[in-house]
Structure formats: C-alpha cells, structure tokens
C-alpha positions in Angstrom: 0.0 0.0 0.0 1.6 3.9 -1.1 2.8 5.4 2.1 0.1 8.1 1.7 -2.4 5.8 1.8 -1.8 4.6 4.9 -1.9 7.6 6.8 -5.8 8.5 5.7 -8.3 8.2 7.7 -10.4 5.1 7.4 -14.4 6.4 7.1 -17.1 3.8 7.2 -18.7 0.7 9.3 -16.0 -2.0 10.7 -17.3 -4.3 7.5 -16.0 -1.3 4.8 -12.7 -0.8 6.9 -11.9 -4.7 7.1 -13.0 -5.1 3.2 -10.3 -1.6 2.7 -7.6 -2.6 4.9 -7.0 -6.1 2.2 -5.0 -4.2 -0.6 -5.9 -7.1 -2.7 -9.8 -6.3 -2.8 -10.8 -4.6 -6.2 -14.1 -2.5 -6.2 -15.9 -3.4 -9.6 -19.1 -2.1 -11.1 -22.0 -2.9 -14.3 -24.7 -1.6 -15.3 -27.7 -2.2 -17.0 -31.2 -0.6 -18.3 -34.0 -0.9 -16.6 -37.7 -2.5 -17.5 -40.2 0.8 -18.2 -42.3 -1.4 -15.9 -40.4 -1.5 -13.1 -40.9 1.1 -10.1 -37.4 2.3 -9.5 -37.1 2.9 -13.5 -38.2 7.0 -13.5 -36.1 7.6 -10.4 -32.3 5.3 -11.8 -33.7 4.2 -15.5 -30.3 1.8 -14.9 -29.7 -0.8 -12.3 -26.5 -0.7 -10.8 -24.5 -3.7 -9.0 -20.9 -3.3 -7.3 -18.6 -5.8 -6.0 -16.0 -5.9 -3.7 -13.8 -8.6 -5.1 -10.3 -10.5 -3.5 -8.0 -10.3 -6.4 -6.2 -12.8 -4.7 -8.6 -15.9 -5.0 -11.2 -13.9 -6.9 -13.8 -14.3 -4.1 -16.6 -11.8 -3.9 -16.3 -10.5 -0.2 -18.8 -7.4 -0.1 -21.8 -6.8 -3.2 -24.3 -4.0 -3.7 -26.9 -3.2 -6.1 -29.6 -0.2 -6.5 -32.3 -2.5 -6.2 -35.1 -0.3 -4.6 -35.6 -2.5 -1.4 -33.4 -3.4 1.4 -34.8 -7.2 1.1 -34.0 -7.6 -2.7 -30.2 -6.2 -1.7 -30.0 -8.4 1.1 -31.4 -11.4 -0.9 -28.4 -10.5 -3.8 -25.7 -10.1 -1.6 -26.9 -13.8 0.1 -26.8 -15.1 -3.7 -23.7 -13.6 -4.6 -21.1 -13.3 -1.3 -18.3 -15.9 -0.8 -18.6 -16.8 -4.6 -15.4 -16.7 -6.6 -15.2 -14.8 -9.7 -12.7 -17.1 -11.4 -14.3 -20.7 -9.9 -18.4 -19.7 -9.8 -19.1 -17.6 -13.1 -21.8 -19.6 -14.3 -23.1 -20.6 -11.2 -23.2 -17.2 -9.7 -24.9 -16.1 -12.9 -27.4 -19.3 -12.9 -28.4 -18.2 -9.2 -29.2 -15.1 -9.9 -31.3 -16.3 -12.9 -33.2 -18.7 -11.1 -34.0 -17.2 -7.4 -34.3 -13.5 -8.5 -37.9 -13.4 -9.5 -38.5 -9.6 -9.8 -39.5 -7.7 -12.6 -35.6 -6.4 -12.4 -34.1 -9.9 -12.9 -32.4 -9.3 -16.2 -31.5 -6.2 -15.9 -29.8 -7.6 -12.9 -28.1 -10.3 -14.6 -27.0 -8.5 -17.4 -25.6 -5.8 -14.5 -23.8 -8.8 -12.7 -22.4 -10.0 -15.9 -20.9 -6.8 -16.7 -19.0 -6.6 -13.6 -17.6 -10.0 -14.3 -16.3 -8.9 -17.5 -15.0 -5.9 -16.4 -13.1 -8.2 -14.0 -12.0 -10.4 -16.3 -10.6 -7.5 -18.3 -8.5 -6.1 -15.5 -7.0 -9.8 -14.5 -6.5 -9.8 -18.1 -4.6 -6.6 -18.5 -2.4 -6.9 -15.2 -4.3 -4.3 -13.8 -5.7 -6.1 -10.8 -4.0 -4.9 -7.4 -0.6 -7.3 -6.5 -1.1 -8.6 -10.1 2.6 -8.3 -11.7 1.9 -5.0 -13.4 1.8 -4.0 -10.0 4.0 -5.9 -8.0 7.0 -3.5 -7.6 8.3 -4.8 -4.2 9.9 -1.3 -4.7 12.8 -2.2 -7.1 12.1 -0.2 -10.2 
C-alpha cells in the first residue's frame, strides 16, 4: 500500500474498513437498463451492482446493487457473497437467474455479468492490485 495511503483516515462501518484494509480487494461495477415497468425505473432508469472482489482468490467479499428495497439487496448479496469470480461464473450467474424473481431480474443479470467482464478485463490486462503489473516490491 503507497505510504500516503496509509496515513488516511479510514471512514465507514467496521465491514468497509476490514474489506479496505485487504490491498488485494478490487471495487468493480456494471450496469444495466432498466424494465419501463419496473418502479425504480423514472427515479435510476439503470440498475446498478458493485462488487468488492479479492483479487487474490477472486472471491466476492462485499456486493451492492440499487435495487429499490433493502430485502432484494440483502437477498443478492446472500446469492452472490463468498462466490469466486474465477471458480463460480456460471453458477453465480445461474443463481441469480433462477432465485431473482423480480420484474428487475435481467437487468440484474445483465448488470452482474458486466461486472464479471470488467473483472475479467482487468485480471487480463495486469491491472488487478498485487497482479505483476503492480507488483514493484519497490525495485524499479
């Protein structure tokens, strides 16, 4: 971790300052449209998720989405927590599928399956934190 990164101040519940403190842990987000039908759509219009992943084992520690109600997040983040990104891709995707009934289940999906790629894309580019494009051990 940079030097001056260590001296901020860490803001947020104990959960956010553990899930900070691992320099490993990537914060990755998709996005999707939303159904005219559904409520939430005049006040977002897109569906967000974010996930807090361990780029060390590529476990999914934290997740979020803009769902409208507390019980749908809650209900994701059961779905989706302790999965690996690199292990669990199509099973993480096939829960979803199957036990996210709501009207805002594919925009969900297709939300999820963006932050997966976007993952994918950073492993893939050696951007991922402790990945060797970042691994300096400071020698230059």
């Amino acid at each position: 971790m940079p030097a001056d990164e260590r001296c901020l101040p860490l803001y947020g519940d104990d959960r956010i300052q553990q899930i900070f403190r691992n320099p490993r842990v990537v914060l990755i987000s998709g996005y999707a449209r939303l159904p005219d039908s559904v409520a939430s759509h005049s006040q977002y219009q897109r569906l967000g998720v974010v996930l807090a992943v361990d780029s060390a084992d590529g476990r999914i520690v934290a997740a979020d989405t803009t769902l409208l109600t507390d019980l749908a997040k809650d209900f994701f983040r059961a779905l989706v927590e302790g999965a690996s990104v690199t292990e669990d891709i199509a099973e993480i995707v096939q829960r979803v599928q199957t036990r996210y009934a709501g009207h805002s289940g594919a925009a969900l999906t297709t939300a999820l399956r963006r932050c997966l790629e976007t993952y994918y894309q950073l492993r893939d580019g050696d951007q991922l934190p402790g990945g060797p494009a970042n691994d300096h051990d400071g020698k230059e």
